[in-house]
TILUMLO-318767 format. One record per residue (C-alpha): residue in three letters; residue number from 0; chain; x, y, z. Coordinates in pm, whole numbers. Layout:
BEGIN
+---------+-----+--------+--------+--------+--------+
! residuo ! num ! cadena !      x !      y !      z !
+---------+-----+--------+--------+--------+--------+
!     ALA ! NUM !      A !      X !      Y !      Z !
...
+---------+-----+--------+--------+--------+--------+
//
This chain:
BEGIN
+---------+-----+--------+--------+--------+--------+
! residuo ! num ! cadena !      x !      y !      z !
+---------+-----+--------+--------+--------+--------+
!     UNK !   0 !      A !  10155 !  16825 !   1696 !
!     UNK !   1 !      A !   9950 !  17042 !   1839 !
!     UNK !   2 !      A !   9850 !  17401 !   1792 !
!     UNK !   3 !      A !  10034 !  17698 !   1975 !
!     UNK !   4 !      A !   9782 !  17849 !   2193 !
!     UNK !   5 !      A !   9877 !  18127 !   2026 !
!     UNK !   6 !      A !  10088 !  18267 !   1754 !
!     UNK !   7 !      A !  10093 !  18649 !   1617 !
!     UNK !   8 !      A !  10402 !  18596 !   1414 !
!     UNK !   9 !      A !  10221 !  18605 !   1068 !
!     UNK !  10 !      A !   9951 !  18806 !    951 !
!     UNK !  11 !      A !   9681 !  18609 !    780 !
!     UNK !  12 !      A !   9526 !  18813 !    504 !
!     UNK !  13 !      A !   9272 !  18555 !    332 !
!     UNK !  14 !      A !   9139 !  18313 !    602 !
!     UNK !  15 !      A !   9077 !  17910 !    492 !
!     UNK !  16 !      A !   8819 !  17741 !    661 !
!     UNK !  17 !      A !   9060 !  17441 !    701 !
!     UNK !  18 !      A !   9448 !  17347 !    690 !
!     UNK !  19 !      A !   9542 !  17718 !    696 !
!     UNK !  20 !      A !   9764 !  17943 !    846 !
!     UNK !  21 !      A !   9611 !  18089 !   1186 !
!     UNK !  22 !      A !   9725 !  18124 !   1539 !
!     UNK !  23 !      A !   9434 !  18175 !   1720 !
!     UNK !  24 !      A !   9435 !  18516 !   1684 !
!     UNK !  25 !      A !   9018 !  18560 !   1686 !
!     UNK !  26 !      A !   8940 !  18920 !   1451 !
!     UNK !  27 !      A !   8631 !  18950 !   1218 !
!     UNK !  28 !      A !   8697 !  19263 !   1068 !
!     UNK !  29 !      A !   8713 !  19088 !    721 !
!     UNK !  30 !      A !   8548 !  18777 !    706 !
!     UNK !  31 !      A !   8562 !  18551 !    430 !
!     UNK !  32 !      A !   8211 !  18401 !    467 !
!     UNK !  33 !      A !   7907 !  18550 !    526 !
!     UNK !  34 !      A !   7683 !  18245 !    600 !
!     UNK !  35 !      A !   7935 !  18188 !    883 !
!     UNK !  36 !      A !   7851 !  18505 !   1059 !
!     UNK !  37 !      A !   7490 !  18496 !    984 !
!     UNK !  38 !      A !   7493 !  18125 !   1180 !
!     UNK !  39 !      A !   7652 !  18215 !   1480 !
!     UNK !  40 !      A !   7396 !  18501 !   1548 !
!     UNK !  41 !      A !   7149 !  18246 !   1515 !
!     UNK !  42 !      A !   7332 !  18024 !   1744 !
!     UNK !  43 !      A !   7345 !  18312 !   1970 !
!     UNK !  44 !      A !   7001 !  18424 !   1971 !
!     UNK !  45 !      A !   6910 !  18065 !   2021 !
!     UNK !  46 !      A !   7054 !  18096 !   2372 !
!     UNK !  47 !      A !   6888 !  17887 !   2615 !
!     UNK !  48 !      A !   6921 !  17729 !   2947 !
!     UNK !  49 !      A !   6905 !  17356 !   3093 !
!     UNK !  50 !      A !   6700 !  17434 !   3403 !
!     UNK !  51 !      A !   6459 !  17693 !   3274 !
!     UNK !  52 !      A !   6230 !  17365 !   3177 !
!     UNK !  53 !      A !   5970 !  17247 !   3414 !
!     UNK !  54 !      A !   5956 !  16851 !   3438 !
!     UNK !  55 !      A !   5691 !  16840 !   3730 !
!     UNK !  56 !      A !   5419 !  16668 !   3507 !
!     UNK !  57 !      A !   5704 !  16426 !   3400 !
!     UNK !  58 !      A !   5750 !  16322 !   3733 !
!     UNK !  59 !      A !   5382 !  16151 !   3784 !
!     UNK !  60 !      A !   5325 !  16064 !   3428 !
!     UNK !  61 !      A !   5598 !  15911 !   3317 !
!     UNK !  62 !      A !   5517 !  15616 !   3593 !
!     UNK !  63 !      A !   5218 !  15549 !   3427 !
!     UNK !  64 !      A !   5372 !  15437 !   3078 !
!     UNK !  65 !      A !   5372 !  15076 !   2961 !
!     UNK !  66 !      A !   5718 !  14900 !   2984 !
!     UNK !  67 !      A !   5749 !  14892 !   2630 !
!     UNK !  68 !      A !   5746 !  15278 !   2620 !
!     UNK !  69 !      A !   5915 !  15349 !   2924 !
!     UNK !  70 !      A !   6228 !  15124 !   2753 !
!     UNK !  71 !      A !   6229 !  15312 !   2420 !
!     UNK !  72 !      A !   6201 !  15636 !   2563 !
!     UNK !  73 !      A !   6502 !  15527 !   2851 !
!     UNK !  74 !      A !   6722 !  15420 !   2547 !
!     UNK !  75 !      A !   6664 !  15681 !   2301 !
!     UNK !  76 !      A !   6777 !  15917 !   2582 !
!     UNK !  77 !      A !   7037 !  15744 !   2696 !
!     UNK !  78 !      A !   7176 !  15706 !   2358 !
!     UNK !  79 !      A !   7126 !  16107 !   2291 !
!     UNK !  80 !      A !   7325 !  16175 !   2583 !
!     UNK !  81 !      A !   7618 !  15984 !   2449 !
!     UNK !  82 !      A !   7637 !  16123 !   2126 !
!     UNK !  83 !      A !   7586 !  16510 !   2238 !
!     UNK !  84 !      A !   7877 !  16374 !   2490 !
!     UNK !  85 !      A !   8086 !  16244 !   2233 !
!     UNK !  86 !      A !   8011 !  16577 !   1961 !
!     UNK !  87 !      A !   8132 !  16788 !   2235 !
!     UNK !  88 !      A !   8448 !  16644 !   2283 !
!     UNK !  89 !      A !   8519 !  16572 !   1954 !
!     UNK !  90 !      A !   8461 !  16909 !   1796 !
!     UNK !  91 !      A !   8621 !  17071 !   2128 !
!     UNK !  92 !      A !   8968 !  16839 !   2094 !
!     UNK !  93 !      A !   8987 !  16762 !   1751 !
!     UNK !  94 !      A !   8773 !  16915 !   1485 !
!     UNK !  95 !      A !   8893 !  17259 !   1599 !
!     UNK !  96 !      A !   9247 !  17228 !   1589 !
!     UNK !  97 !      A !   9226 !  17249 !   1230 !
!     UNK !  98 !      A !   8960 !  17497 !   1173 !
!     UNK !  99 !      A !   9207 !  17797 !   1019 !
!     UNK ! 100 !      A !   8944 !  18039 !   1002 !
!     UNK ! 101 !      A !   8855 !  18358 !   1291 !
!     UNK ! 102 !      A !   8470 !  18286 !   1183 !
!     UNK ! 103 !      A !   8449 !  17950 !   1126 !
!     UNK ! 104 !      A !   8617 !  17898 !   1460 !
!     UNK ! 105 !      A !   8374 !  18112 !   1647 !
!     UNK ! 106 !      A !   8071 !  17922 !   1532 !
!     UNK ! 107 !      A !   8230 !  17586 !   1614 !
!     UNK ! 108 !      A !   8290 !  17708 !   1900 !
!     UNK ! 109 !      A !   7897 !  17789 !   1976 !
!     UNK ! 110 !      A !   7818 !  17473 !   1844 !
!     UNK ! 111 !      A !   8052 !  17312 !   2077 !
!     UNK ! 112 !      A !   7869 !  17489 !   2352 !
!     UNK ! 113 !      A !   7560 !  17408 !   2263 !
!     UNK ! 114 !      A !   7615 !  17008 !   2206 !
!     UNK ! 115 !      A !   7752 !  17029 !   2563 !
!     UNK ! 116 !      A !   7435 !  17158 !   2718 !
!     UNK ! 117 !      A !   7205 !  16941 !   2492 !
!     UNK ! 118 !      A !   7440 !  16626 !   2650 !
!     UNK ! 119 !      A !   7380 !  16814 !   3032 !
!     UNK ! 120 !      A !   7008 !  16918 !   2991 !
!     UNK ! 121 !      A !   6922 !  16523 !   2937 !
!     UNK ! 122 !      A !   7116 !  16423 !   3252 !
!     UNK ! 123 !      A !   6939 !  16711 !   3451 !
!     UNK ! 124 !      A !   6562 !  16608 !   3350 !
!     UNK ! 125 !      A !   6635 !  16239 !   3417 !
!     UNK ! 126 !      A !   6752 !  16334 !   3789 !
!     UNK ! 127 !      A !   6454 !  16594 !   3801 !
!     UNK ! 128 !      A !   6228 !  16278 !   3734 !
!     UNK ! 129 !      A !   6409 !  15986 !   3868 !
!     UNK ! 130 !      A !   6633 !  16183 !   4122 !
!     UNK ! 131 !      A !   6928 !  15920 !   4214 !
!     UNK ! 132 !      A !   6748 !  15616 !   3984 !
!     UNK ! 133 !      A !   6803 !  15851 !   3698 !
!     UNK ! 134 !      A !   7177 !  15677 !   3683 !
!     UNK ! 135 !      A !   7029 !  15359 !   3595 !
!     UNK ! 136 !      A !   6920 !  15492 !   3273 !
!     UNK ! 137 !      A !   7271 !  15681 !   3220 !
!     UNK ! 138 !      A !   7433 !  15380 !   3293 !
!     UNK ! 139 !      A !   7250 !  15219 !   2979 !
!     UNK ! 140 !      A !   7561 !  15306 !   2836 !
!     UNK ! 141 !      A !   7763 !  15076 !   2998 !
!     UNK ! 142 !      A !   7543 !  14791 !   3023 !
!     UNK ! 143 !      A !   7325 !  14800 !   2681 !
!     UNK ! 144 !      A !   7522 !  14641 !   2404 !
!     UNK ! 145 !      A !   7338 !  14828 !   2120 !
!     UNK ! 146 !      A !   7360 !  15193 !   2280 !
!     UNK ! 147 !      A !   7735 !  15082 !   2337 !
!     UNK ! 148 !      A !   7803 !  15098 !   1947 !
!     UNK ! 149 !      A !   7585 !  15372 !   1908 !
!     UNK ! 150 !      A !   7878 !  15649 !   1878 !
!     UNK ! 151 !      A !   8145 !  15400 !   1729 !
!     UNK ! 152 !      A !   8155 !  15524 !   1379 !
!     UNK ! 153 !      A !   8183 !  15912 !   1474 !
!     UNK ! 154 !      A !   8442 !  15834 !   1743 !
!     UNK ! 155 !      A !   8688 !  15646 !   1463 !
!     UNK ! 156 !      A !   8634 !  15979 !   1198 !
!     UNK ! 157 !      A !   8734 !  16167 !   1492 !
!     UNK ! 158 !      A !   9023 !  15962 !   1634 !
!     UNK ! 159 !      A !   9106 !  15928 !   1214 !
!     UNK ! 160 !      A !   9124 !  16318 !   1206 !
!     UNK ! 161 !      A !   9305 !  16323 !   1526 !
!     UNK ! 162 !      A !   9620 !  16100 !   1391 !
!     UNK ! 163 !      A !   9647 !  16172 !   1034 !
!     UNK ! 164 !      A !   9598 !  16545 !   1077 !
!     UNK ! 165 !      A !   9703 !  16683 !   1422 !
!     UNK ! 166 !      A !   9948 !  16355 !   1610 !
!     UNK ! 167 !      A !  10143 !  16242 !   1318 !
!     UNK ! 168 !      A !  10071 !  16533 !   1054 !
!     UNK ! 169 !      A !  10395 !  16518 !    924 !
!     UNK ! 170 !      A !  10353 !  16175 !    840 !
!     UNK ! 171 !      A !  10041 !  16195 !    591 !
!     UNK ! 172 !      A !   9970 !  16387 !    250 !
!     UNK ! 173 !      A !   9735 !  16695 !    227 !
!     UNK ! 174 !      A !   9490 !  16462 !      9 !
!     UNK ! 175 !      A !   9531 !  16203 !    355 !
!     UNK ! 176 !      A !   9411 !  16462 !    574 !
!     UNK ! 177 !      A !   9149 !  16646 !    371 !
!     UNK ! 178 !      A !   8970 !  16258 !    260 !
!     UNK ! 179 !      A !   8962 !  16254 !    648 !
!     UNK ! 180 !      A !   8848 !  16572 !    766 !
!     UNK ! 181 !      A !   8571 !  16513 !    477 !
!     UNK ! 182 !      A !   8482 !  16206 !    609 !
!     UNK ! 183 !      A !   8467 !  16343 !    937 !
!     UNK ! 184 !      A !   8257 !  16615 !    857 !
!     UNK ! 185 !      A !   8005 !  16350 !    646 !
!     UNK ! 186 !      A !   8001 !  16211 !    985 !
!     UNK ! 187 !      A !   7896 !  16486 !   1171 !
!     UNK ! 188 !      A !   7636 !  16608 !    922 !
!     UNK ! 189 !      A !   7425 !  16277 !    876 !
!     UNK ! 190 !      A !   7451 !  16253 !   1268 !
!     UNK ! 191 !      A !   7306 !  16569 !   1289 !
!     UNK ! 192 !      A !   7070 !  16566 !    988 !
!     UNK ! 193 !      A !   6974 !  16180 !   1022 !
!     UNK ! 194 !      A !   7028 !  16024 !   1343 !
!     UNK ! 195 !      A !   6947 !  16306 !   1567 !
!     UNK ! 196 !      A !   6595 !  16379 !   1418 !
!     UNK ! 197 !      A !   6539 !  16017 !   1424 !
!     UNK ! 198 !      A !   6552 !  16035 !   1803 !
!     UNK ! 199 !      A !   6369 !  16336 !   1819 !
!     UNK ! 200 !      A !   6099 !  16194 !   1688 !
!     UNK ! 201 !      A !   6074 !  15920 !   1961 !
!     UNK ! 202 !      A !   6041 !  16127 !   2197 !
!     UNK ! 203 !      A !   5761 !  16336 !   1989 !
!     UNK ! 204 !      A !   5559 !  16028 !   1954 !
!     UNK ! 205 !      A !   5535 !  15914 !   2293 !
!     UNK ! 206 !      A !   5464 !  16255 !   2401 !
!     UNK ! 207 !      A !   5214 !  16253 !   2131 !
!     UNK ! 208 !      A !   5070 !  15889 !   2230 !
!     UNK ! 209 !      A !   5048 !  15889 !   2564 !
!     UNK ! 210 !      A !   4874 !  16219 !   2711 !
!     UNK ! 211 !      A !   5213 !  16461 !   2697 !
!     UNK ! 212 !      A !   5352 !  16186 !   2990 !
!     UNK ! 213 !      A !   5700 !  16352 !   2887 !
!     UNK ! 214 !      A !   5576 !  16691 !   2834 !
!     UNK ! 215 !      A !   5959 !  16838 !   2995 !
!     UNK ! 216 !      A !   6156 !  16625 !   2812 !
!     UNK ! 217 !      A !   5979 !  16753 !   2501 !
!     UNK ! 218 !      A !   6012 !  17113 !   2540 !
!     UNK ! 219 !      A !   6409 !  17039 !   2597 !
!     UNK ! 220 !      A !   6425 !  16824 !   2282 !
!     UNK ! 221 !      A !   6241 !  17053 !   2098 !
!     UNK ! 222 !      A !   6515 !  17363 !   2203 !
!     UNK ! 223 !      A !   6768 !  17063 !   2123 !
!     UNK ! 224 !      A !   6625 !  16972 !   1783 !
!     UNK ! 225 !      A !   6620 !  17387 !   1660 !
!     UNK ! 226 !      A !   7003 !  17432 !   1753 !
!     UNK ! 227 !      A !   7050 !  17086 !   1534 !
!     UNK ! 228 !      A !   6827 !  17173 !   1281 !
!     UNK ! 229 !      A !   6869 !  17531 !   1221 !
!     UNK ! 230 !      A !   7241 !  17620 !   1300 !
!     UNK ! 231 !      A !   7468 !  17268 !   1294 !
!     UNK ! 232 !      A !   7315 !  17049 !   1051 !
!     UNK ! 233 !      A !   7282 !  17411 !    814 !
!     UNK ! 234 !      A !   7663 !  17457 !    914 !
!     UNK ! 235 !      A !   7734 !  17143 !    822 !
!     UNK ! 236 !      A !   7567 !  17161 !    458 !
!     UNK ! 237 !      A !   7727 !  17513 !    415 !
!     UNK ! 238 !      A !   8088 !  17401 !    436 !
!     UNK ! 239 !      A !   8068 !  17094 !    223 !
!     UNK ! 240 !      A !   7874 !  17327 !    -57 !
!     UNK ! 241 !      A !   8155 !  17590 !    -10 !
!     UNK ! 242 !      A !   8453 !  17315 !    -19 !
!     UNK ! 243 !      A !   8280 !  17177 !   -330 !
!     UNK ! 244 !      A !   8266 !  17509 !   -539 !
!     UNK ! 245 !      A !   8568 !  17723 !   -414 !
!     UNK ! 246 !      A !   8925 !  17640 !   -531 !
!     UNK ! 247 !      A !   9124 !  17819 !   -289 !
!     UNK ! 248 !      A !   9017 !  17614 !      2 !
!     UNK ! 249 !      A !   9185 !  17299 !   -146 !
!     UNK ! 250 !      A !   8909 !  17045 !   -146 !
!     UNK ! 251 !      A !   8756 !  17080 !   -472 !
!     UNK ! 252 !      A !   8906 !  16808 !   -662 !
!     UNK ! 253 !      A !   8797 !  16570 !   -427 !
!     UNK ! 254 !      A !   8417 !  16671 !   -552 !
!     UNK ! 255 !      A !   8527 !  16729 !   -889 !
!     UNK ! 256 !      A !   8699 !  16372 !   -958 !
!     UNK ! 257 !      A !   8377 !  16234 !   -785 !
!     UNK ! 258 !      A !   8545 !  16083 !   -443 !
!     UNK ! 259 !      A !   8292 !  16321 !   -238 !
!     UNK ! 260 !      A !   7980 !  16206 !   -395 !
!     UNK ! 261 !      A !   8115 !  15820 !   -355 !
!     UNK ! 262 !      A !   8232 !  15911 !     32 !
!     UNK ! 263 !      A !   7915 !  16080 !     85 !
!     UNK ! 264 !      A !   7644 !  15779 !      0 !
!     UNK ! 265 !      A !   7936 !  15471 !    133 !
!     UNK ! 266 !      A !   7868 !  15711 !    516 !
!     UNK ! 267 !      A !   7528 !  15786 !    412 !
!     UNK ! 268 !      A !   7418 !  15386 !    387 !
!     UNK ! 269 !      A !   7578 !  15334 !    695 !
!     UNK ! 270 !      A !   7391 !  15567 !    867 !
!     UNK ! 271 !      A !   7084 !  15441 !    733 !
!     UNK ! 272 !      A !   7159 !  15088 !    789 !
!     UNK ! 273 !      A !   7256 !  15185 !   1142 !
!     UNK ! 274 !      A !   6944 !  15371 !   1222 !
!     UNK ! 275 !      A !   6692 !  15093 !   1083 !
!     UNK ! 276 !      A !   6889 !  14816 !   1293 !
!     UNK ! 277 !      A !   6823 !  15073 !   1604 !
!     UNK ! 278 !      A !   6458 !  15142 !   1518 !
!     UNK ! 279 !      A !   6421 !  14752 !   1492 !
!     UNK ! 280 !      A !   6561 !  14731 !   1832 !
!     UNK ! 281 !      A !   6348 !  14993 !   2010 !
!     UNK ! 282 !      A !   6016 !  14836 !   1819 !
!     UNK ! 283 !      A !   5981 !  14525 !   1675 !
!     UNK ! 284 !      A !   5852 !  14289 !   1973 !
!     UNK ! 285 !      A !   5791 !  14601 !   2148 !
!     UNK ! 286 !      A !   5475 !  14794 !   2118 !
!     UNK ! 287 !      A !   5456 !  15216 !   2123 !
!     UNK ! 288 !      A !   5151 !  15351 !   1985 !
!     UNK ! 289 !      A !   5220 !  15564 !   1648 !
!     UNK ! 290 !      A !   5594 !  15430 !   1584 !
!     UNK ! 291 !      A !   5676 !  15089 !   1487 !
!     UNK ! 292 !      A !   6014 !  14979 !   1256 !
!     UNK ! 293 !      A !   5854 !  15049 !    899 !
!     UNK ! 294 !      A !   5749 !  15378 !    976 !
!     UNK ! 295 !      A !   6069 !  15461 !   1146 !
!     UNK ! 296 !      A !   6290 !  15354 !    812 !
!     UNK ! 297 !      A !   6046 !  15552 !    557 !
!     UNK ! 298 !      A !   6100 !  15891 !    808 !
!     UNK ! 299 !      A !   6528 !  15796 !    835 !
!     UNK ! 300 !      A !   6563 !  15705 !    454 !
!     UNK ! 301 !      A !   6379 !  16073 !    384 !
!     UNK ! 302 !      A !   6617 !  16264 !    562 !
!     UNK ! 303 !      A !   6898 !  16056 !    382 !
!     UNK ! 304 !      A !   6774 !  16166 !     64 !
!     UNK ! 305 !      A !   6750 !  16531 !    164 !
!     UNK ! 306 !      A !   7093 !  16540 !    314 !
!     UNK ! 307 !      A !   7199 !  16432 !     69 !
!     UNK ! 308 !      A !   7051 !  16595 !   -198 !
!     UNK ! 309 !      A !   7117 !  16930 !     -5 !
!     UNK ! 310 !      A !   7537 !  16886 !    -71 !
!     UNK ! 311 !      A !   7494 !  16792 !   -437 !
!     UNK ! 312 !      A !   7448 !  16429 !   -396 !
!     UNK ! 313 !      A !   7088 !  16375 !   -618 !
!     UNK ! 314 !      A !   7217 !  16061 !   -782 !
!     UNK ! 315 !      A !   7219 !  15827 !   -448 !
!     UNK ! 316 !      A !   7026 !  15471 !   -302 !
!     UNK ! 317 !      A !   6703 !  15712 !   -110 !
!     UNK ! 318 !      A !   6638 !  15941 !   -411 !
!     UNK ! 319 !      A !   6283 !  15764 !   -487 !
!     UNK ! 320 !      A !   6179 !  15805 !    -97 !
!     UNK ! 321 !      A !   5909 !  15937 !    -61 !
!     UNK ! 322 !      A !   5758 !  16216 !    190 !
!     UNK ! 323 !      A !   5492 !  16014 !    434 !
!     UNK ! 324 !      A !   5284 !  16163 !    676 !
!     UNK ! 325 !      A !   5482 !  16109 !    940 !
!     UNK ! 326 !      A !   5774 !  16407 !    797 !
!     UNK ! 327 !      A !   5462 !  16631 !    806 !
!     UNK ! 328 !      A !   5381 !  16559 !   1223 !
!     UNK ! 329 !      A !   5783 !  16563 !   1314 !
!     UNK ! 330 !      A !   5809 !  16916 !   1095 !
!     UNK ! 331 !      A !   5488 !  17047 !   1289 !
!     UNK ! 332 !      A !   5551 !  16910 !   1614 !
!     UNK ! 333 !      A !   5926 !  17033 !   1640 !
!     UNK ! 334 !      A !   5802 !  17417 !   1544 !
!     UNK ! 335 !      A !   5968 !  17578 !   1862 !
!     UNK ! 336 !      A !   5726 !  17926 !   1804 !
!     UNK ! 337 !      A !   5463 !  17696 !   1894 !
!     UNK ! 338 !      A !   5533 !  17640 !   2243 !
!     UNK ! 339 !      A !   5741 !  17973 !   2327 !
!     UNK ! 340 !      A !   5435 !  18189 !   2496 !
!     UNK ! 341 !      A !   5416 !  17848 !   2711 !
!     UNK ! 342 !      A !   5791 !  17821 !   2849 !
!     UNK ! 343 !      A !   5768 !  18220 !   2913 !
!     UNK ! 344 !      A !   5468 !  18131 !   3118 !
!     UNK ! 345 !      A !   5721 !  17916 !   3320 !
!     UNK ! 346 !      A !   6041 !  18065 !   3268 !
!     UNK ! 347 !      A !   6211 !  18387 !   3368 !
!     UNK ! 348 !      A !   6394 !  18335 !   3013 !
!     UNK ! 349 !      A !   6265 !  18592 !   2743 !
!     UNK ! 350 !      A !   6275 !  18434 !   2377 !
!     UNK ! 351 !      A !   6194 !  18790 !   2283 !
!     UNK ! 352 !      A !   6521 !  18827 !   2047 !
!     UNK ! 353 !      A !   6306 !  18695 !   1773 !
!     UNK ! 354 !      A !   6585 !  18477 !   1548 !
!     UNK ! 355 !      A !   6439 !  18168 !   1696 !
!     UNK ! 356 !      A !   6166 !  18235 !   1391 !
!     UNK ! 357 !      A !   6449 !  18266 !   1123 !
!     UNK ! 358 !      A !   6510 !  17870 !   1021 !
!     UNK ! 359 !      A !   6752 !  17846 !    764 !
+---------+-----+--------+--------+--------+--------+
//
């Protein structure tokens, strides 16, 4: 059942972040976290907008790839699209009908927003490049088996979350529903933290490569990659790390009888396994200069390790990874303060509110 759009007939005085009483009833004169507040005036000061990018150069360079390339970077976007698609409407429909919180809901909200213009700013610069051909790439969708699967696993945590703690609530136990939302929000943190800067890195490399061929595309996946990196994946670790440590949200036992930690590397191997089967299929028998299959399962089992190791998991299969050359470039090459002065060369957009600096 769903929630009332909305109810004033309690008064909540102490605010959980999940499976608490709320009606919707948005007020942040006493808010419960901190971190929560601090994130969505990131998010906020993040603002940006799809068509303030220029993707002129795009338009002639981009012709001039070699196959090989032009594939990769037509998958790797198509795929992005889909799961920025698929984050939307899953946080939108599902996730927030159980966030309980005035905050929390707020900066779910924002991220919500944001996933939604990440999924529209890729459609726009493939139909500012390819005008009406830009549908064969969105169409990869359809008609490419792997980018088909690509959102599979996310979609079942969501539709899981959907029936065991919104459709048939009464049907489930409160340790049901909170293994679920956990797993869900696993889920969205590895796709975040993992499989998103995976892809961003694609498209840094051919940029890189090949004479900035993609030089739009890049300033949008850059803008893309500093929401991800500095307000949902940073969300995402903050909640787990709060469930973990404070009683009165209800989830601690799960961490403290060591179901989390288990949960946490069972997704996290998935993931991996996932992204090293995708990074076969975009390179092995297919040649882009600077990226090849090895290189792209050092960078993916990295970011494993650090996800995981930033919500308490140290003990898991990516501890011994080690940092390559390769972390170093996508860490450089991603710095958003690097190519601001440019895109208000270009832009009537001012990025003079000066958060975009403050990374958490």
């Amino acid at each position: 059942m769903t929630k009332p759009v909305l109810d004033i007939s309690f008064k909540v005085e102490n605010e959980k972040i999940f499976f608490g009483k709320f009606g919707n009833y948005i007020r942040i004169d006493n808010i419960t976290h901190d971190i929560a507040r601090k994130l969505k005036e990131i998010s906020e000061a993040n603002t940006w907008f799809t068509k303030e990018i220029d993707y002129k150069s795009d338009k002639t360079k981009f012709q001039n790839l070699p196959p090989d390339v032009k594939r990769a970077f037509k998958l790797n976007i198509a795929y992005q699209t889909l799961m920025d698609s698929g984050v939307t409407s899953g946080i939108s429909y599902v996730l927030s009908q159980v966030v309980t919180s005035s905050i929390w809901s707020l900066l779910y909200a924002r991220i919500a927003i944001e996933e939604a213009i990440h999924a529209e700013s890729y459609s726009y610069g493939l139909s500012e490049v390819f005008g009406h051909a830009a549908a064969l790439t969105l169409d990869l969708v359809y008609t490419d088996e792997f980018v088909k699967k690509r959102m599979e696993s996310e979609c079942e945590l969501f539709d899981k979350v959907s029936e065991i703690c919104i459709e048939n609530s009464s049907k489930y136990s409160m340790e049901e529903k909170q293994t679920a939302l956990l797993r869900l929000l696993l889920g969205i943190y590895f796709l975040e933290g993992i499989k998103f800067p995976f892809s961003f890195l694609v498209t840094f490399i051919i940029n890189d490569n090949y004479d900035n061929a993609i030089s739009g595309f890049t300033k949008t996946i850059k803008l893309i990659a500093h929401d991800e990196l500095s307000v949902h994946v940073v969300t995402g670790k903050n909640v787990l790390n709060i469930l973990s440590k404070e009683e009165e949200q209800g989830f601690k036992y799960l961490f403290d009888n060591g179901t989390f930690a288990k949960m946490a590397n069972e997704i996290a191997q998935n993931v991996v396994e996932q992204e090293v089967l995708w990074a076969k299929y975009l390179f092995d028998d297919h040649e882009v200069a600077g990226i090849n299959s090895q290189i792209s399962e050092s960078f993916i089992k990295y970011w494993a390790n650090i996800r995981l190791k930033d919500i308490g998991v140290n003990d898991n299969p990516y501890m011994k990874s080690e940092k390559t050359d390769i972390i170093d470039f996508f860490n450089n090459y991603r710095n958003i303060n690097k190519q601001n002065a440019a895109l208000q060369e270009t832009s009537n957009t001012s990025y003079q509110k000066g958060t975009l600096k403050n990374d958490l």
